[in-house]
C-alpha positions as CSV (number, residue, x, y, z in Angstrom):
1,X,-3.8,-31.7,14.9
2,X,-2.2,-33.1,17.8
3,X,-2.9,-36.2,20.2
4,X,-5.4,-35.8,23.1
5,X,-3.7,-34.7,26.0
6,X,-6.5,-34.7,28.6
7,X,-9.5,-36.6,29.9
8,X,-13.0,-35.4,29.2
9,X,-15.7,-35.7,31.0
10,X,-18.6,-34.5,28.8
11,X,-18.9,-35.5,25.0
12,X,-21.0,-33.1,22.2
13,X,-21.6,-34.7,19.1
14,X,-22.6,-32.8,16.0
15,X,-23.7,-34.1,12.6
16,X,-23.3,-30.8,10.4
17,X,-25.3,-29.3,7.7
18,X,-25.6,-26.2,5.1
19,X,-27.8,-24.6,7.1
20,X,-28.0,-25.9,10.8
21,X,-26.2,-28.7,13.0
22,X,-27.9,-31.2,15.2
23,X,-26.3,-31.8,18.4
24,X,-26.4,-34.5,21.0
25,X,-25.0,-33.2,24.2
26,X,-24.2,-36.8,27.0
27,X,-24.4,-34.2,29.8
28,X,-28.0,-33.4,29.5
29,X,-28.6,-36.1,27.4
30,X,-30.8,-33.8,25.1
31,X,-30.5,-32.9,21.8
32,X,-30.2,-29.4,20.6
33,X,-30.4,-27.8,17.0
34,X,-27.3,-24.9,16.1
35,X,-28.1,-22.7,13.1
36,X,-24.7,-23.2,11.5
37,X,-23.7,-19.3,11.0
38,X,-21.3,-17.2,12.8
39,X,-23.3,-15.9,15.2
40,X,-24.9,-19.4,16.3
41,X,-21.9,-20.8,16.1
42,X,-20.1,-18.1,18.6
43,X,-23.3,-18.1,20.9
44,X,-23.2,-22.1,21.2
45,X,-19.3,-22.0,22.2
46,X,-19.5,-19.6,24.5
47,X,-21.9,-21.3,26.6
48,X,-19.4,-24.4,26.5
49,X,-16.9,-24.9,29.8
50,X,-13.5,-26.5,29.8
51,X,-14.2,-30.5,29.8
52,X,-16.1,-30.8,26.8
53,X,-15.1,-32.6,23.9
54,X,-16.6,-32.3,20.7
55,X,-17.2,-34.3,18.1
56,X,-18.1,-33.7,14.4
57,X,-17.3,-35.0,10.7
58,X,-15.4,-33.9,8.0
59,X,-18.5,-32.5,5.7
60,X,-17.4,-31.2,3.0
61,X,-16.2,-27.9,4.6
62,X,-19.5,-27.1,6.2
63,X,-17.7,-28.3,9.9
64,X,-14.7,-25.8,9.2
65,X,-16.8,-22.5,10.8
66,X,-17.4,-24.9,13.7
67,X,-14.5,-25.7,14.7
68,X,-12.9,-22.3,14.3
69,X,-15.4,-21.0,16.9
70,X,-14.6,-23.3,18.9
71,X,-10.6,-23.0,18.5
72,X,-11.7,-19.1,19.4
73,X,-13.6,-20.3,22.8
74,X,-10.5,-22.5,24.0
75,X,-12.7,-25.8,23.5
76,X,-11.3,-29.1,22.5
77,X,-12.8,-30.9,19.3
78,X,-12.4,-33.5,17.2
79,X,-13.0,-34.1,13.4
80,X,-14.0,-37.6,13.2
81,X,-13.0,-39.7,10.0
82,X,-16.5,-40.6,8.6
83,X,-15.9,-44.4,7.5
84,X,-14.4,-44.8,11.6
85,X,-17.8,-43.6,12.7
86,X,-20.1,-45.5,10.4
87,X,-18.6,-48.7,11.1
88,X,-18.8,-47.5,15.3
89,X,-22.4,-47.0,14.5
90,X,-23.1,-50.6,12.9
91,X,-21.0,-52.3,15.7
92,X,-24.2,-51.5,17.8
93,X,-26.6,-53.3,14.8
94,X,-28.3,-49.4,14.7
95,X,-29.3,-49.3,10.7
96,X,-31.0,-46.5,11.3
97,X,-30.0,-42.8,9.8
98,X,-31.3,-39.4,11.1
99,X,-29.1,-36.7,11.9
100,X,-29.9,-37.2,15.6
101,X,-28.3,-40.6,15.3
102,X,-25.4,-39.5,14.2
103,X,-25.2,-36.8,16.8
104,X,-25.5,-39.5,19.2
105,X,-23.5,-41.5,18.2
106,X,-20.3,-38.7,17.4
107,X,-21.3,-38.1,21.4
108,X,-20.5,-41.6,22.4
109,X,-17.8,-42.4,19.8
110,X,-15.9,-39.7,21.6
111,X,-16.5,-40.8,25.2
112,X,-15.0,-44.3,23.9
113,X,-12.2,-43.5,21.9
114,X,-11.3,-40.2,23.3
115,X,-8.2,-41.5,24.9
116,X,-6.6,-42.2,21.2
117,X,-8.5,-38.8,19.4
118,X,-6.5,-36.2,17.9
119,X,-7.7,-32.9,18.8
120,X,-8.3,-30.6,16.1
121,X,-5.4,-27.3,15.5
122,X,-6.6,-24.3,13.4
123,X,-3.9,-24.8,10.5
124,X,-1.9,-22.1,9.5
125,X,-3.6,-19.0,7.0
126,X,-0.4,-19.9,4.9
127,X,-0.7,-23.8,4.5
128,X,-4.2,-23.6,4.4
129,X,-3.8,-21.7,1.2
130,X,-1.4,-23.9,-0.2
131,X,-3.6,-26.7,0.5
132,X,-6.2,-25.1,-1.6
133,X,-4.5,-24.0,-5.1
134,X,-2.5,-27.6,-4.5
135,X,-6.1,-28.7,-4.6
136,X,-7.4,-26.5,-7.2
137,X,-4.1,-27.2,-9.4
138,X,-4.8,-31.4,-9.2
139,X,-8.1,-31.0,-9.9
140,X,-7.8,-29.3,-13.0
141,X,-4.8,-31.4,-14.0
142,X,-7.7,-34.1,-13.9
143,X,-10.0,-32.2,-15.7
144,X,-7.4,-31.7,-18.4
145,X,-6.8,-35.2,-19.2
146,X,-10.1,-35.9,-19.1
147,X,-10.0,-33.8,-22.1
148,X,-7.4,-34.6,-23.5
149,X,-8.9,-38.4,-23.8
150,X,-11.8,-37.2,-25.4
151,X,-9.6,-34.9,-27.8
152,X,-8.1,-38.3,-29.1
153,X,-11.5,-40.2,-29.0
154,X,-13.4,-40.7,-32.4
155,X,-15.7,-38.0,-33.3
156,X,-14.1,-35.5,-31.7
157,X,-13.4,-33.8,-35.4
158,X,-17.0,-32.4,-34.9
159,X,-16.2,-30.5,-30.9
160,X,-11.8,-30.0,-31.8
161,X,-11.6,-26.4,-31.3
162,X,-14.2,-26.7,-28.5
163,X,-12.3,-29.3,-26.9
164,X,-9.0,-27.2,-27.9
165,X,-10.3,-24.2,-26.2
166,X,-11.1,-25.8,-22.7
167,X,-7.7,-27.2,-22.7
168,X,-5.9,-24.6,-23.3
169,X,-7.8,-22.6,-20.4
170,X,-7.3,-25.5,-18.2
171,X,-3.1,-25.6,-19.0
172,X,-3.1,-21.3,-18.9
173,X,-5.2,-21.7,-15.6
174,X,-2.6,-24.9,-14.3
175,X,0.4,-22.4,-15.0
176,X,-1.1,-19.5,-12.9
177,X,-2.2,-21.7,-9.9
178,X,1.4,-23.0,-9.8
179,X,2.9,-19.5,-9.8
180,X,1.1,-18.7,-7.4
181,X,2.4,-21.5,-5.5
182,X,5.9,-20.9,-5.6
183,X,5.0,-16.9,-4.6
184,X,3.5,-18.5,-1.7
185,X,6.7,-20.2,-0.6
186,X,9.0,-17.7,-1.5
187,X,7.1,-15.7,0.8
188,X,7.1,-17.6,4.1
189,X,10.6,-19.1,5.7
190,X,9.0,-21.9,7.2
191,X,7.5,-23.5,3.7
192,X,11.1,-22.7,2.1
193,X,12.6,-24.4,4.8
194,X,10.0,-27.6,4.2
195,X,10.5,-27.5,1.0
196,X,14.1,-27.6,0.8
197,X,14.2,-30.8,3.0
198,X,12.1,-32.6,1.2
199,X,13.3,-31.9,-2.0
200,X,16.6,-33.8,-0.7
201,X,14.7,-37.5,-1.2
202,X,15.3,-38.9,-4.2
203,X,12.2,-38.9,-6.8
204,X,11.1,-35.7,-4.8
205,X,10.7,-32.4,-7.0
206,X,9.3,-29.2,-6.6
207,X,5.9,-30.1,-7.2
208,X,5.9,-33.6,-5.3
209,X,7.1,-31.5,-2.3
210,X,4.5,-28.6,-2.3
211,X,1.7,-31.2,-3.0
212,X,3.3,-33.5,0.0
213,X,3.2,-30.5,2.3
214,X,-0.6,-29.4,1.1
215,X,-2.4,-32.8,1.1
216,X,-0.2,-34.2,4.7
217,X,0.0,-31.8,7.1
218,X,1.3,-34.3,9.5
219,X,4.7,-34.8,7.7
220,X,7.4,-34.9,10.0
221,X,4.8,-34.8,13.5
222,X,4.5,-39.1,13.0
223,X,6.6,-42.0,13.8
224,X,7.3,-43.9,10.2
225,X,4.4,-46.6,10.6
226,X,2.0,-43.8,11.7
227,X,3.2,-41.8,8.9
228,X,3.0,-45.0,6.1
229,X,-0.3,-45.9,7.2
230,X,-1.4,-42.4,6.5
231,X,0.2,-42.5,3.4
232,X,-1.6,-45.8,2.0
233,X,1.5,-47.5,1.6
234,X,1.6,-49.7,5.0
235,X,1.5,-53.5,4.3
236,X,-1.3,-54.9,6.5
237,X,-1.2,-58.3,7.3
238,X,-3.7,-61.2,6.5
239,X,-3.4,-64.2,8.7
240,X,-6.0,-66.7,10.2
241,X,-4.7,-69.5,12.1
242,X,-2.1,-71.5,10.2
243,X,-2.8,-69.5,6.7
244,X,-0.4,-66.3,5.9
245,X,-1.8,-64.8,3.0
246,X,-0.1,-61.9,0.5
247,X,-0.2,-58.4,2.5
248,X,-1.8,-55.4,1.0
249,X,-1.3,-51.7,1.1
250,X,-4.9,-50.0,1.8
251,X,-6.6,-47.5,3.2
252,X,-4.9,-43.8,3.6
253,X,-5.3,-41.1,1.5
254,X,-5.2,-42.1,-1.7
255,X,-3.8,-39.2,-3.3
256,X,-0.4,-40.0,-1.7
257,X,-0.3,-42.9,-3.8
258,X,-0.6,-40.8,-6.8
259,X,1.6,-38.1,-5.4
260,X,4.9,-40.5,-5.0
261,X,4.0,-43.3,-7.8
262,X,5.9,-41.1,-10.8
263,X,8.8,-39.9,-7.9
264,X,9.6,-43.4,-7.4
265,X,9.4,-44.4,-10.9
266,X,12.4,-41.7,-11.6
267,X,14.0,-42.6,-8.4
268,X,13.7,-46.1,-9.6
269,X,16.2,-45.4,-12.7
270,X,18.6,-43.5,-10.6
271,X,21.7,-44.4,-9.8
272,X,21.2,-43.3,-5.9
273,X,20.4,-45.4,-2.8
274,X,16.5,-45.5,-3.8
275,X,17.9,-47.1,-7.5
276,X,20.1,-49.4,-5.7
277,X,16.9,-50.3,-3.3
278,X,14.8,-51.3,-6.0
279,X,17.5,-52.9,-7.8
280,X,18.2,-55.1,-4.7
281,X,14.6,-55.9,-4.5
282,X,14.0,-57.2,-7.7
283,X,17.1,-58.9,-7.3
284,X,15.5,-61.0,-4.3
285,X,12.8,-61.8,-7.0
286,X,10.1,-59.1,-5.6
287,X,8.2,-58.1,-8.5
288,X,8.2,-55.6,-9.7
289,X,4.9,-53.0,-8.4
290,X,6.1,-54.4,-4.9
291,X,9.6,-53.5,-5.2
292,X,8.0,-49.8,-6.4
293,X,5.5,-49.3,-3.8
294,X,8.4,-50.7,-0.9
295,X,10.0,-47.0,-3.0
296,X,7.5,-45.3,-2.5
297,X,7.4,-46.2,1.1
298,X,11.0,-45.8,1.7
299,X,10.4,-42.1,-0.3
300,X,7.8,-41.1,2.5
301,X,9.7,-42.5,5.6
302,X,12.7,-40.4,4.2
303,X,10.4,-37.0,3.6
304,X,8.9,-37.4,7.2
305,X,12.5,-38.2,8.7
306,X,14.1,-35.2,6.8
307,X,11.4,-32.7,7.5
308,X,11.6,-33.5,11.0
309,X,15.1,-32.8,11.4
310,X,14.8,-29.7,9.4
311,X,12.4,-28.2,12.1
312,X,14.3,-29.2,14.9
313,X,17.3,-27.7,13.4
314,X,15.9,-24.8,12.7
C-alpha cells in the first residue's frame, strides 16, 4: 500500500460478506447490496468514476476479490483496520450492529480520515505466495507443538502412535512448505536481493528473513517509528499531569514479536554490536526483557534501514 495522494470527494463504504456486500454510497446517500462474485463485483466497479474512495475491512479474505476489481477499474480503496473502525463507530455512542451500519460508517470514516489513509496496491503474485506457505508453514509449526505438549501430557500412552503419526506429518509437511520457500526465492531477483540484506542484521537468519518479508510487506517503505509501531515494539508513553508512568510496547502485529524474540535472544549472546547493545543496557541496570525487546527493536530498525538501501541500490 502506499499513502493517499489525492483528495476525494465521494466515499463507498462496504461491510463484506461470503456471499454479498452491503454498501453505503455518501453521494446518493443510499444503500446498495453487491453480490460478492466476479461478475458483481466487475459490474459494480465499472459503474464507479475517478473520485471515489472506498472503503472496506480486512474479512478474512472475503474483501480480496473486491479490491482486485477495483485495482482492475483504476479506483482508489482502502482496507480499513477493523479495531480503528469499531472504536470510530462508538466515538458516535451508535451500539448498534447491522451490516448497513458498518457500511455507513466505512463511508464516513473515510471522508474523515482520508487525508492519513493508505490506499490499497495489489501485491505482487510472488510475495503474495510467500506470504501464504510463510503462513501455512507457522501455522503448522503451532499445530506441532500443540502436539507435541500433548505427546508429553499423562495419558498419552493410550493415543502415542496416533499422536506420533500427526507429528510426523506435520514436521514432513513443515520441511516441504519450507522448500518450497527457498525455490520461491531462488526463483525471483528481487526476494534474493531482500533476503540477502536482511540477513546482514544480527539475530536475522534465513527463516526470520523470509517470514519478515511475508508477514511486513512494508519493510523498508517506513520511517523507523512508523516501522516500530508496526512491528509492536514502539514504547508508548503513559503520562497524566505530573505522573510518568512505565511505557509499554503494544499494539502491532503480534507475530513480529514472535518473529524477532529468538533472533534477538542469539544476537543477545553475540559478540557483535547487538551483544554489545544489550550488554550496555543491562549494564545501565535495564532489566533484562527491556534490554531484549530495545534488541529487538534495534533488529527491525536495522532490517527496514538495510532493505531500503538495498532497493535503492539496486
Amino acid at each position: 500500500m502506499h499513502p493517499a495522494t489525492k483528495s476525494f470527494s465521494r466515499f463507498i463504504g462496504c461491510d463484506v460478506g461470503k456471499s454479498e456486500i452491503v454498501a453505503f454510497d455518501s453521494g446518493t446517500g443510499k444503500p446498495l447490496t453487491i453480490a460478492n462474485t466476479k461478475q458483481g463485483l466487475a459490474a459494480f466497479a465499472a459503474g464507479l468514476t475517478p473520485g471515489v474512495l472506498v472503503v472496506c475491512e480486512a474479512t478474512g479474505g472475503y474483501e480480496l476479490a473486491l479490491l482486485a476489481a477495483l485495482t482492475a477499474a483504476g479506483i482508489a480503496a482502502h482496507r480499513a483496520d477493523a479495531r480503528k473502525v469499531k472504536a470510530f463507530i462508538r466515538s458516535y455512542g451508535t451500539l448498534g450492529k447491522t451490516d448497513l451500519i458498518d457500511a455507513r460508517a466505512l463511508s464516513n470514516y473515510g471522508a474523515e480520515r482520508q487525508a492519513k489513509l493508505a490506499l490499497w496496491q495489489a501485491p505482487d503474485a510472488r510475495r503474495q505466495r510467500l506470504a501464504a506457505l510463510v503462513q501455512t508453514r507457522l501455522d503448522m509449526v503451532a499445530d506441532r507443538v500443540a502436539y507435541q505438549n500433548r505427546l508429553g501430557a499423562p495419558g498419552a500412552d493410550l493415543v502415542r502412535q496416533h499422536l506420533r503419526k500427526v507429528l510426523n506429518g506435520l514436521t514432513a509437511q513443515i520441511a516441504s512448505i519450507e522448500a518450497e520457500i527457498k525455490t520461491l526465492i531462488q526463483a525471483d531477483a528481487s526476494l534474493r536481493r531482500d533476503t540477502r540484506a536482511l540477513e546482514t542484521v544480527d539475530g536475522v537468519g534465513k527463516v526470520v528473513s523470509f517470514e519478515l518479508l511475508a508477514l511486513m510487506p512494508e519493510l523498508g517503505t517506513l520511517d523507523r517509528r512508523a516501522i516500530t509501531c508496526l512491528g509492536g515494539l514502539a514504547p508508548h508513553p503513559n503520562q497524566s499531569s505530573k505522573k510518568d508512568g512505565y511505557r509499554r510496547v503494544k499494539g502491532g502485529r503480534y507475530m513480529i514479536k514472535s518473529i524477532l524474540f529468538m533472533g534477538a535472544l542469539a544476537a543477545s549472546r553475540s559478540k557483535g554490536p547487538l551483544g554489545e547493545f544489550y550488554h550496555r543496557l543491562l549494564a545501565k541496570g535495564k532489566l533484562k526483557m527491556v534490554a531484549l525487546l530495545a534488541v529487538m527493536r534495534k533488529m527491525l530498525t536495522l532490517a527496514n534501514a538495510r532493505l531500503r538501501d538495498a532497493r535503492l541500490a539496486a
